[in-house]
SERO-4910 file (N, C-alpha, C, O; in steps of 0.05 Angstrom, whole numbers):
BEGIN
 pado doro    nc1    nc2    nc3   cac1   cac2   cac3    cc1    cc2    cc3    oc1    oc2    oc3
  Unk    A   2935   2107   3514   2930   2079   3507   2935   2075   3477   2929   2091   3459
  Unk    A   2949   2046   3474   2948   2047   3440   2923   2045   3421   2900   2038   3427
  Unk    A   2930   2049   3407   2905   2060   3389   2891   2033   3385   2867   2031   3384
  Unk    A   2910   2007   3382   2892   1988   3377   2881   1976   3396   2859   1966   3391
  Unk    A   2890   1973   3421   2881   1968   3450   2856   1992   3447   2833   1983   3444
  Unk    A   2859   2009   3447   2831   2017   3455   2805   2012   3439   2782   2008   3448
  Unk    A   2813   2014   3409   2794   2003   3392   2784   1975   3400   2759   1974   3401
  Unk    A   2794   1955   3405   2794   1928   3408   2766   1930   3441   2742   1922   3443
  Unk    A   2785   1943   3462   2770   1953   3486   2741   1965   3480   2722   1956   3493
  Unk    A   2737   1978   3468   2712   1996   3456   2693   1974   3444   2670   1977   3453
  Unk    A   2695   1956   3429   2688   1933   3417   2686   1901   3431   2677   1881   3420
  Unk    A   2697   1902   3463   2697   1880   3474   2676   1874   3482   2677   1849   3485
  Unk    A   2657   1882   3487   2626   1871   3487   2615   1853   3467   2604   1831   3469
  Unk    A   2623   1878   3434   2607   1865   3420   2621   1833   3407   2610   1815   3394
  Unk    A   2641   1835   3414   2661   1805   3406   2651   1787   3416   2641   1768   3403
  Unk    A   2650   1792   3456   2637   1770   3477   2611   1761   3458   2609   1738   3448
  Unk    A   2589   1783   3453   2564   1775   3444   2567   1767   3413   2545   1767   3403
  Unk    A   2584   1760   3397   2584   1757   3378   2596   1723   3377   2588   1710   3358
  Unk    A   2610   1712   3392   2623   1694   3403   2607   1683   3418   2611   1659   3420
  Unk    A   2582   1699   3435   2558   1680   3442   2539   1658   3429   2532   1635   3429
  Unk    A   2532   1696   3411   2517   1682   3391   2527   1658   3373   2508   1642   3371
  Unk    A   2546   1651   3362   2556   1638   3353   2548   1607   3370   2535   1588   3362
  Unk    A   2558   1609   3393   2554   1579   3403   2525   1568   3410   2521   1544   3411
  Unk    A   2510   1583   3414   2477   1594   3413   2473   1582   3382   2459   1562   3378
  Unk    A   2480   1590   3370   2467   1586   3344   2472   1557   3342   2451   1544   3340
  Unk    A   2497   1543   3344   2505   1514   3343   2496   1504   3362   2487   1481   3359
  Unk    A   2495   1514   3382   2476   1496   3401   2448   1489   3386   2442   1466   3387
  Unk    A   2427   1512   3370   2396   1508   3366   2404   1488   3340   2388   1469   3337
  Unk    A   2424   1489   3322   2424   1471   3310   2425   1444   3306   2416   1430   3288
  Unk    A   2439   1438   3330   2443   1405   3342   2422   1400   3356   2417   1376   3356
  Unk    A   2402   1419   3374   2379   1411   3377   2359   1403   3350   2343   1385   3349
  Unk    A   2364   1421   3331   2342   1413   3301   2344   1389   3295   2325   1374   3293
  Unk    A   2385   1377   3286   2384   1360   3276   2384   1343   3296   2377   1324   3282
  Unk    A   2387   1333   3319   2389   1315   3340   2365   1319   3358   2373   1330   3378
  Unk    A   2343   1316   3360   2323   1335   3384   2318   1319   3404   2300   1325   3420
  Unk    A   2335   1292   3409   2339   1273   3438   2365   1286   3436   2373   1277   3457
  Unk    A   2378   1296   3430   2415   1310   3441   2414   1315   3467   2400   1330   3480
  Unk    A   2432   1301   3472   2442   1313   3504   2448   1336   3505   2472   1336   3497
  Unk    A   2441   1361   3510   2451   1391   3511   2486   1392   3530   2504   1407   3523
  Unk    A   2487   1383   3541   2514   1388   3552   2535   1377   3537   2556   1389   3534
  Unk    A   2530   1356   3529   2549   1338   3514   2549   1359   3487   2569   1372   3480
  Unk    A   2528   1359   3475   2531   1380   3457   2547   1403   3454   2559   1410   3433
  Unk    A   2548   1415   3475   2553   1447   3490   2584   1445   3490   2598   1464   3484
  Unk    A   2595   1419   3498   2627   1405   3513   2640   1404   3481   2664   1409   3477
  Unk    A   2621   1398   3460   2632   1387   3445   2636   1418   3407   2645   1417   3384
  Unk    A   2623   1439   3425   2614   1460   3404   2638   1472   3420   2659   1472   3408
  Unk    A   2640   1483   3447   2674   1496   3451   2701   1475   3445   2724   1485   3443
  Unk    A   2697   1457   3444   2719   1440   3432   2723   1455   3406   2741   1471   3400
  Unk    A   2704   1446   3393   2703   1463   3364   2719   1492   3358   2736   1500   3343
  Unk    A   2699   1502   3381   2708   1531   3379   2729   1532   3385   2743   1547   3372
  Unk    A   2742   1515   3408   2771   1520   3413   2790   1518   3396   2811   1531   3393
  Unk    A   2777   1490   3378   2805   1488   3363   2812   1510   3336   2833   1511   3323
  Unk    A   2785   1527   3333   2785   1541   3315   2801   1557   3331   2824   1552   3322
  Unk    A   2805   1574   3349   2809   1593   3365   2837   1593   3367   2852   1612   3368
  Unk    A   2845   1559   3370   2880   1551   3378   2889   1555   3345   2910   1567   3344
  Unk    A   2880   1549   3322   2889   1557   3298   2897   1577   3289   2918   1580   3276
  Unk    A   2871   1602   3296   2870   1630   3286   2898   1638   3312   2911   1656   3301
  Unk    A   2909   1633   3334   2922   1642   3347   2952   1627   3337   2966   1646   3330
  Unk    A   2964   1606   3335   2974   1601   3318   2983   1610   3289   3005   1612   3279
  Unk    A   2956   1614   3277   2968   1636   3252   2984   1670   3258   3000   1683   3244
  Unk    A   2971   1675   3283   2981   1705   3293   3011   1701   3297   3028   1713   3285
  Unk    A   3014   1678   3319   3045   1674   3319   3058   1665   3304   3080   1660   3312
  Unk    A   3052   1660   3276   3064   1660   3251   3070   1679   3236   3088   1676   3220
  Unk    A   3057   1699   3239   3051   1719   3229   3035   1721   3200   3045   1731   3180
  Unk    A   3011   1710   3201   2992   1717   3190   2977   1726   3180   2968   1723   3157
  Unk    A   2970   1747   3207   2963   1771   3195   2969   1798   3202   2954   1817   3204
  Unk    A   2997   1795   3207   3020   1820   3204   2998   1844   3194   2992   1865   3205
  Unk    A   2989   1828   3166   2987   1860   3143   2964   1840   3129   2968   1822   3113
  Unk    A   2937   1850   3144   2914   1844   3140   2897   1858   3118   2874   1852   3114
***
């Protein structure tokens, strides 16, 4: 297996849970500052977020970006 596939594989847990935490965290914060917030609407509107961050950083890859990190 390539070396970076498997590194990446070895590490796929902690990404999922790091990528959890993340929307977890923005979720308790829109409860602080909002505490009538609709939680779903919230929730719809924090992977939007994340997505569009996600469609950027993937975008930069196919630019080549970060070729040479």
């Amino acid at each position: 297996m390539d070396p970076v596939k498997k590194d990446i594989q070895a590490r796929k847990e902690e990404i999922l849970t790091e990528v959890r935490a993340i929307f977890k965290a923005n979720m308790k914060f829109t409860d602080w500052n909002v505490p009538e917030a609709n939680d779903r609407l919230g929730a719809e509107l924090i992977i939007g977020v994340m997505q569009e961050a996600l469609d950027t950083l993937k975008k930069e890859v196919e630019e080549g970006k970060y070729d040479i990190y």
